[in-house]
C-alpha positions in Angstrom: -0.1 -36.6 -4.3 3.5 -35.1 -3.7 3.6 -34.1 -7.6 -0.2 -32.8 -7.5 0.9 -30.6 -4.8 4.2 -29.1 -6.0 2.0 -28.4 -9.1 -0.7 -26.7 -7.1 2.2 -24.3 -5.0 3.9 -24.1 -8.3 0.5 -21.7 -9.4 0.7 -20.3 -6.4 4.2 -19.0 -6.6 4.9 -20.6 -3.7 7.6 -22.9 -4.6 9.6 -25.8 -2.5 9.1 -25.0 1.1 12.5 -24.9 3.3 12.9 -25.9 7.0 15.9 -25.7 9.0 17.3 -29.0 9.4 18.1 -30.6 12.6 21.7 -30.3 14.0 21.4 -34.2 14.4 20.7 -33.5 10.4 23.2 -31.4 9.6 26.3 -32.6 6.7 29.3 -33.3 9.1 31.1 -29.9 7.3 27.8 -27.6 8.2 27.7 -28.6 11.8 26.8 -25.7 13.7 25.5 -23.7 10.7 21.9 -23.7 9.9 21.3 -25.7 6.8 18.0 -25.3 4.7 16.1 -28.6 2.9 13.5 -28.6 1.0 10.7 -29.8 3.0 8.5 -32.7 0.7 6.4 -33.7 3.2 4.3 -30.5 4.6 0.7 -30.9 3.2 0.6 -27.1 3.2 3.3 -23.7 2.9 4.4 -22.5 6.8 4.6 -18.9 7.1 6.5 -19.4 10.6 10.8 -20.1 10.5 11.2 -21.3 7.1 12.7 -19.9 4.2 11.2 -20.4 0.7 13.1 -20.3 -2.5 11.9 -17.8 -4.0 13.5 -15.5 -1.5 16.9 -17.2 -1.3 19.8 -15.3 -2.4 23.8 -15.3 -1.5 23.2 -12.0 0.7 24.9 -11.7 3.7 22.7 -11.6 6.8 22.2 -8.3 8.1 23.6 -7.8 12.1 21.6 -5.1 14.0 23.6 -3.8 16.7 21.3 -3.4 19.7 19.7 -0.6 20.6 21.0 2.6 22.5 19.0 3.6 25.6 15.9 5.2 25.4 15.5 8.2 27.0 12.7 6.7 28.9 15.3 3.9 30.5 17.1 6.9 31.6 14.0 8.2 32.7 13.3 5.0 35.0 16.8 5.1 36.0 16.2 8.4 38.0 12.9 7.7 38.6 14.5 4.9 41.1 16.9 6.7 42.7 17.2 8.1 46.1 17.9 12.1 47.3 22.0 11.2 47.2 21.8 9.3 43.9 20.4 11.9 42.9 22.1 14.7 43.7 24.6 12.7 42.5 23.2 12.1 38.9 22.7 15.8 38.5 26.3 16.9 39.3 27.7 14.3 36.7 25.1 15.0 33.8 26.0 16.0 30.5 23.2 15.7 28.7 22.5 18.5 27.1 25.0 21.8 26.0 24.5 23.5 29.3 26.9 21.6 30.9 29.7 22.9 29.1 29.8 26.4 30.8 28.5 25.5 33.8 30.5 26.4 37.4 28.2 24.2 39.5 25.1 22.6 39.0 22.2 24.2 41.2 20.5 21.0 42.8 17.8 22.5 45.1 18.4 23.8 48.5 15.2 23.4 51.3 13.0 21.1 53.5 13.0 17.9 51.7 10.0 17.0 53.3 8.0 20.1 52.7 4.7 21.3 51.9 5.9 24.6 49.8 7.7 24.1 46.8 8.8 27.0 44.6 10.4 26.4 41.7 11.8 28.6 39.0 13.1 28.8 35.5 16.8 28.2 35.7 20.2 29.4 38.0 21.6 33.2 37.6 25.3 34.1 37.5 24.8 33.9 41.4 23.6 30.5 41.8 25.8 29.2 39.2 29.0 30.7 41.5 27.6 29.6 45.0 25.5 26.2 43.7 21.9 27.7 45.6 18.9 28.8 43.9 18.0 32.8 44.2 20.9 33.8 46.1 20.8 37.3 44.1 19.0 40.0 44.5 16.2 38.3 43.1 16.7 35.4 45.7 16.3 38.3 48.6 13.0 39.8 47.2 12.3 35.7 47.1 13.4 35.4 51.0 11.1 38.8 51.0 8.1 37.4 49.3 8.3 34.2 52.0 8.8 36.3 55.0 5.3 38.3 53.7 3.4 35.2 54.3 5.1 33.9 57.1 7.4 31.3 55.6 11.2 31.1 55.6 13.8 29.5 53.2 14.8 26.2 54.8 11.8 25.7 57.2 8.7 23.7 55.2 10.1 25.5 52.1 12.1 23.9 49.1 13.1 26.1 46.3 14.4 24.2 42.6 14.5 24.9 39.6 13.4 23.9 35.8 17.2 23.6 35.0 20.0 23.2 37.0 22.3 24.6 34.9 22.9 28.3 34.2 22.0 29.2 30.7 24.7 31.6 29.3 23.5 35.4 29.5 20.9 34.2 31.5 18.3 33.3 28.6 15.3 31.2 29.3 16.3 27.6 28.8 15.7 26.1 25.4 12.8 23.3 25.5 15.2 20.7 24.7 17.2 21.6 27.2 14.2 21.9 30.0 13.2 18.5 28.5 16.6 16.6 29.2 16.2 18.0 32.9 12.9 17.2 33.5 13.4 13.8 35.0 15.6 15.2 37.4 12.6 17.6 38.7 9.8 15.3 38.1 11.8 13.2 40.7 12.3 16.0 43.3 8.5 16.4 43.6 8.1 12.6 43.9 10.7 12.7 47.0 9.4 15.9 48.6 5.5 15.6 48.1 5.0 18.6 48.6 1.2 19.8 49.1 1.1 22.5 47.0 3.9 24.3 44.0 4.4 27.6 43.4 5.6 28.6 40.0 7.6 31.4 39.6 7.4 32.7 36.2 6.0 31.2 32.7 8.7 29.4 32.0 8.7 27.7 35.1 4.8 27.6 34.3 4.8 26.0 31.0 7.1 23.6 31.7 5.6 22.0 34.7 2.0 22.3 33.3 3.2 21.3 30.1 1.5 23.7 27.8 1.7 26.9 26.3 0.3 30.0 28.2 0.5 33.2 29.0 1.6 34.4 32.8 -1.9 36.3 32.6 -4.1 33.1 31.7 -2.0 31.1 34.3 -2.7 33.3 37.4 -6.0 33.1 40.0 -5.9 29.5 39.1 -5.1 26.3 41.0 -3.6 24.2 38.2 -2.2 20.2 38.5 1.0 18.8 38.2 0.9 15.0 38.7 -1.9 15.3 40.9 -0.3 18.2 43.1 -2.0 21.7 43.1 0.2 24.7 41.8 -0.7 28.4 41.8 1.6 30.7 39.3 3.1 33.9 40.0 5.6 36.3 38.9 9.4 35.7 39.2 11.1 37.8 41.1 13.4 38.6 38.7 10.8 40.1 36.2 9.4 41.8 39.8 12.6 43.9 40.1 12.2 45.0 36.6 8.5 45.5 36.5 7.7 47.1 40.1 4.3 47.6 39.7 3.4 43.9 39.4 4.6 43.2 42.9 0.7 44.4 44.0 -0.6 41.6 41.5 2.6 39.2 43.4 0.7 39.6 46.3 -2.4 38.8 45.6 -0.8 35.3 43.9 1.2 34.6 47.3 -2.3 35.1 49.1 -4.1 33.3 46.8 -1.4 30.5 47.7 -1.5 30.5 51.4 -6.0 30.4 51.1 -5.4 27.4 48.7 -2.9 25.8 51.2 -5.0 26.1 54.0 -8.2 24.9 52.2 -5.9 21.4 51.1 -5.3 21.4 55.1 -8.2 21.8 56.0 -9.2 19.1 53.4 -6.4 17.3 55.0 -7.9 17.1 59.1 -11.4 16.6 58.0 -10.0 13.1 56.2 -8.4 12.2 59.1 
């Protein structure tokens, strides 16, 4: 039978089978190594650990070094951490170019237990000097915009941003960059819950919602993020340029405070 079947794996191609031998097995110079016999007594080829001859060669094995972190391990990493850690993580990061002409990273500044949070594209020359969100000029018509329906920096109000470090001359951040600072965000919201978002400008926009629109298509809305309403409006920045959109800011920040009160209203009627 045992020459019948070599025959019959012969035709196949198949060849000798080879099994590692036991250590107990081993010739006394290959202890520790893992010696291959040929393997006379299978009734049939095993595709599992064994080698066949066909494939044997004098090659040296290959060694794969393991494998860097994913971004999504760093991802978990911050997903875990608490408001310290990560205000902490954010100070130290490096991960993308912008950290190379940075002053200060621009962490967040607010209630971090609020129901309002306003979030916008990335720090100014300002913020970059002082480490605060809209401290500028544009940060006063922001203070002005709150005051108009009755809120105030500091009091059930946090204000962030897509990136928390300045892009030089003030550009819009680069996607890869708003993608290596994302986590950082995503994590804010999960620590605040707040009850409703505000998102001042389309980059700000595009990047929570995750899409591609215009400021136009976004507005009169109530979008999602994660589960969390968000209205869009104009940043203030394009608001000192563009004066005669501060009518159409208004109507955005009322649309805001009807949508707030309908999700508290929504809110007491659970409860």
């Amino acid at each position: 039978m045992t020459r019948r079947r070599d025959e019959i794996l012969k035709e196949m191609g198949l060849g000798p089978v080879w099994r590692l031998r036991a250590d107990g097995d081993a010739a006394p110079e290959e202890k520790g190594t893992a010696a291959c016999v040929p393997d006379t007594d299978s009734a049939e080829p095993s595709f599992g650990n064994t080698v066949h001859a066909a494939t044997r060669d004098s090659s040296p094995v290959t060694r794969h070094p393991a494998p860097v972190a994913a971004p999504d391990d760093r991802r978990a990493r911050i997903m875990r951490m608490d408001w310290s850690q990560l205000k902490s993580c954010v100070a130290d990061c490096t991960v993308c170019p912008l950290h190379e002409k940075r002053t200060r990273t621009v962490f967040g500044v607010g209630d971090e237990k609020a129901d309002w949070l306003f979030v916008g594209e990335g720090p100014g020359a300002d913020e970059d000097a002082q480490g605060e969100p809209f401290v500028g000029q544009a940060g006063k018509l922001l203070d002005n915009m709150l005051a108009a329906i009755r809120l105030k920096r500091g009091h059930d109000v946090y204000i962030a941003n897509v990136v928390k470090c300045r892009p030089p001359g003030n550009r819009n951040p680069a996607p890869e960059e708003a993608r290596a600072c994302e986590p950082h965000l995503q994590r804010q919201i999960e620590l605040i819950q707040p009850r409703l978002i505000v998102a001042l400008g389309r980059v700000a926009a595009v990047n929570l919602l995750a899409r591609e629109a215009s400021i136009a298509s976004l507005r009169g809305q109530v979008h999602q993020y994660r589960g969390i309403p968000l209205v869009v409006t104009y940043h203030p920045a394009y608001l000192l340029r563009n004066l005669t959109d501060k009518a159409k800011a208004w109507a955005d920040l009322c649309f805001a405070v009807d949508t707030m009160k309908g999700l508290q209203k929504r809110v007491s009627a659970a409860t």
